[in-house]
N, C-alpha and C positions, 0 to 999 in steps of 0.2 A: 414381740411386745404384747402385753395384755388391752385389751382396751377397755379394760374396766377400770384400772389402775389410775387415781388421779393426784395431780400434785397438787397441794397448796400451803401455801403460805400463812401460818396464826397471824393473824391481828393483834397485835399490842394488846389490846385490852385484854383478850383471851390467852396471853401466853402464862398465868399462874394457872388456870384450870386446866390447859394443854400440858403444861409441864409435868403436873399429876397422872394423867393418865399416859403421857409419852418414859415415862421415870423408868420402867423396866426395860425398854428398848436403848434408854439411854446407858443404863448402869451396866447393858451388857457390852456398850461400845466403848465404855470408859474401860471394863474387864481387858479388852481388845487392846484399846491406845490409852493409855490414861494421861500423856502428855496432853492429848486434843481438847479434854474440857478441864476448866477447876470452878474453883467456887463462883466465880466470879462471872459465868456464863449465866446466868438467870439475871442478873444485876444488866447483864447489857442487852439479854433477850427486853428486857424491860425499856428501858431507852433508846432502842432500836438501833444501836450498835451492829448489834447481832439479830439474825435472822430465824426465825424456828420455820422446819418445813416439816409436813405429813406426808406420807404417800397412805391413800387409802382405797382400798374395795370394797363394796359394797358395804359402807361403815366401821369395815377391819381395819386397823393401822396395823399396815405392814413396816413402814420402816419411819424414821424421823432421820432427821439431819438440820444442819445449821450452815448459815451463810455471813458471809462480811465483804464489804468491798473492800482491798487495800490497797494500798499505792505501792509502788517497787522502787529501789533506788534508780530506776532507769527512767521515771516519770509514768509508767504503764497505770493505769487505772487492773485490777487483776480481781473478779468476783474466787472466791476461796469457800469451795465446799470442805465441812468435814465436821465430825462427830457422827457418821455418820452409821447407825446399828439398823438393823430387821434383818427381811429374811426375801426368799426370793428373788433375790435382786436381780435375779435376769430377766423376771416377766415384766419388770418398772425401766430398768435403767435408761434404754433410749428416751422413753417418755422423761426423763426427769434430766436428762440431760439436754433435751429440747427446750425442757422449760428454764433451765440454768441457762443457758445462753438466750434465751427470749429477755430474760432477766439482769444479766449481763448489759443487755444491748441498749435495755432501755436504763440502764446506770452509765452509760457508756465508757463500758470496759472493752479492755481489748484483746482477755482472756478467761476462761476459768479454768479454777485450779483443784485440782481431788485431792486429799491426800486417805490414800487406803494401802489396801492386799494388792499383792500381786495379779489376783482377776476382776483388778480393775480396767487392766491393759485390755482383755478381752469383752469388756461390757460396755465400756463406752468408746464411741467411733470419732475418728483422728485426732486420739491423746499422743502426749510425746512424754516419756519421763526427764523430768524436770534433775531431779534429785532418786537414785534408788535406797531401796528399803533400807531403812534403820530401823530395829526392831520387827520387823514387818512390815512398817507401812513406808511406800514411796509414791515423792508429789509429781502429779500427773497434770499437762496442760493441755487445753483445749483452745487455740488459737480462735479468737474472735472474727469473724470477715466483714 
């Protein structure tokens, strides 16, 4: 894990001027999954629906991703990673996966959920495949404790 590497979360009021400078990170994960965002993703990043996150070093944005709590038909509370594009992902990923479950916890979910690549299986620690790949991407869960 890098320890430069840091997570956070836009603020509402900042997510039209984040959105601008996160746009080519984005357009290359929609390139990737284009089911994961539509137009409709900025309208909820707005209303806090939806969650925008950074990873960033030393002022580089290396990757963006998005968040949403959702419910399951089994009553689970279930935080749900995805859109998620950059690059390095191996030098972030525990880090940002500590912080989705810190995250998680205080929403009081009782999972998170990836949805990516196949080395997602090896970047984040005690994922289970939920669902495997269609198209490439399969949902990935992280049991809450």
């Amino acid at each position: 894990m890098n320890a430069g590497a840091e997570i956070h979360k836009v603020p509402r009021d900042l997510v039209d001027e984040a959105w601008l400078h996160a746009r080519c990170l984005i357009d290359r994960g929609r390139a990737v999954a284009p089911n994961l965002l539509n137009e409709g993703t900025l309208q909820r990043l707005r209303d806090t629906t939806l969650q925008l996150w950074f990873v960033l070093e030393r002022g580089e944005l290396l990757a963006v991703f998005f968040t949403d709590v959702q419910a399951t038909p089994t009553g689970q509370q279930v935080l749900c990673v995805q859109g998620l594009g950059g690059r390095q992902m191996w030098r972030w990923s525990r880090r940002m996966q500590a912080e989705m479950i810190r995250f998680a916890r205080h929403h009081n979910c009782d999972a998170v959920r990836f949805v990516g690549r196949k080395a997602y299986e090896r970047l984040f620690e005690d994922v289970r495949i939920l669902e495997p790949a269609s198209d490439g991407q399969s949902v990935y869960e992280r049991a809450i404790q």
